[in-house]
C-alpha positions in Angstrom: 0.0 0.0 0.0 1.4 3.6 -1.1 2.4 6.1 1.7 -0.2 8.9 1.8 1.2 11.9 4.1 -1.6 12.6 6.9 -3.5 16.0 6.4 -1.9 19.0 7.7 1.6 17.4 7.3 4.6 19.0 5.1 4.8 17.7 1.7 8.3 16.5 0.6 7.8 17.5 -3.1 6.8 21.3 -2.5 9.6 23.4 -1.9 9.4 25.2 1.1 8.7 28.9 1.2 11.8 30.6 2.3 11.7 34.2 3.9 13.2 37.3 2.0 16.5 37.6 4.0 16.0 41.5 3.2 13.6 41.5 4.7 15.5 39.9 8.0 15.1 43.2 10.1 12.4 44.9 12.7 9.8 45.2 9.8 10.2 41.1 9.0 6.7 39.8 10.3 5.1 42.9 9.0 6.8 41.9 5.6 6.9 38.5 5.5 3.0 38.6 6.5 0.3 36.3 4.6 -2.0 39.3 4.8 1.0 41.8 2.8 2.0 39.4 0.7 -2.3 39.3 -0.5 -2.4 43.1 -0.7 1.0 43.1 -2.6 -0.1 40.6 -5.2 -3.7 42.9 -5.3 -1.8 46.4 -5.8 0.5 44.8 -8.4 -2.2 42.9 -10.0 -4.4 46.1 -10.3 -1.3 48.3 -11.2 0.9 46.2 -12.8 3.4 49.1 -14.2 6.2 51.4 -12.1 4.3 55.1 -11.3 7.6 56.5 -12.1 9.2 54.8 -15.2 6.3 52.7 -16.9 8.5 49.3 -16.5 7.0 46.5 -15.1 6.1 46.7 -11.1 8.1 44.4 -8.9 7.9 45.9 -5.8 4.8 47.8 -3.6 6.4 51.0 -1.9 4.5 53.0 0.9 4.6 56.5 -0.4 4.8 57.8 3.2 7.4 55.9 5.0 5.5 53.7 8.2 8.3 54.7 10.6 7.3 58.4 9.8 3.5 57.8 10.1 2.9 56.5 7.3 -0.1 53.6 7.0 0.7 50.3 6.8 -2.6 48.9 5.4 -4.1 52.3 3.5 -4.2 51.6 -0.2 -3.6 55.2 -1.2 -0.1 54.9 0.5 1.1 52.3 -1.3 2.3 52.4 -5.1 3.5 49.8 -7.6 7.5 50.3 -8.7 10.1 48.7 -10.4 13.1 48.1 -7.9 15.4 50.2 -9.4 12.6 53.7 -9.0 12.2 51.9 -5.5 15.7 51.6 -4.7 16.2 55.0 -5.2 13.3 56.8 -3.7 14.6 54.6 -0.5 18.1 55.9 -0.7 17.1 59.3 -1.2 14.2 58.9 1.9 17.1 57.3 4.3 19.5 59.9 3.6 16.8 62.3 4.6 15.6 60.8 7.6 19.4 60.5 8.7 19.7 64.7 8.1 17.0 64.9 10.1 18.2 62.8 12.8 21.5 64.6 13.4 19.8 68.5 13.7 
């Protein structure tokens, strides 16, 4: 008789689902969420193009920062970008925030 895994237990054949190590930081449940990872796949579905370049939309960005009061879950403040517009706008926002720190 064949070996028939018992409901509920891991199955050897599916890979595993692996958590983004960039995502290893403070922010990493928040990230790493099932309910993000929905919303994600629903802003990138309904937008599927960057709002600053017209390339195709890998990443959802919040448009105002959460650790500057940004919401988390609003969908006005989040936007489809490609990584590279969403590397950038990043960089630029860090080196901001660390200005601001310092005065």
């Amino acid at each position: 008789m064949p070996y028939v895994p018992k409901k509920g237990s891991p199955k050897p054949w599916m890979a595993k689902r692996k958590t983004f190590k960039g995502n290893a930081g403070e922010d990493a449940s928040f990230y790493n969420s099932r309910a993000w990872r929905k919303l994600r796949a629903y802003i990138l579905a309904g937008e599927p193009l960057c709002r600053e370049c017209s390339a195709v939309a890998t990443v959802v960005d919040h448009i105002e920062p959460i650790r500057l009061g940004g919401s988390k879950w609003n969908h006005e403040n989040l936007q489809p970008m490609c990584a590279s517009c969403h590397n950038r706008k990043s960089r630029t926002e860090r080196a901001d925030y660390q200005q601001d720190k310092e005065y």
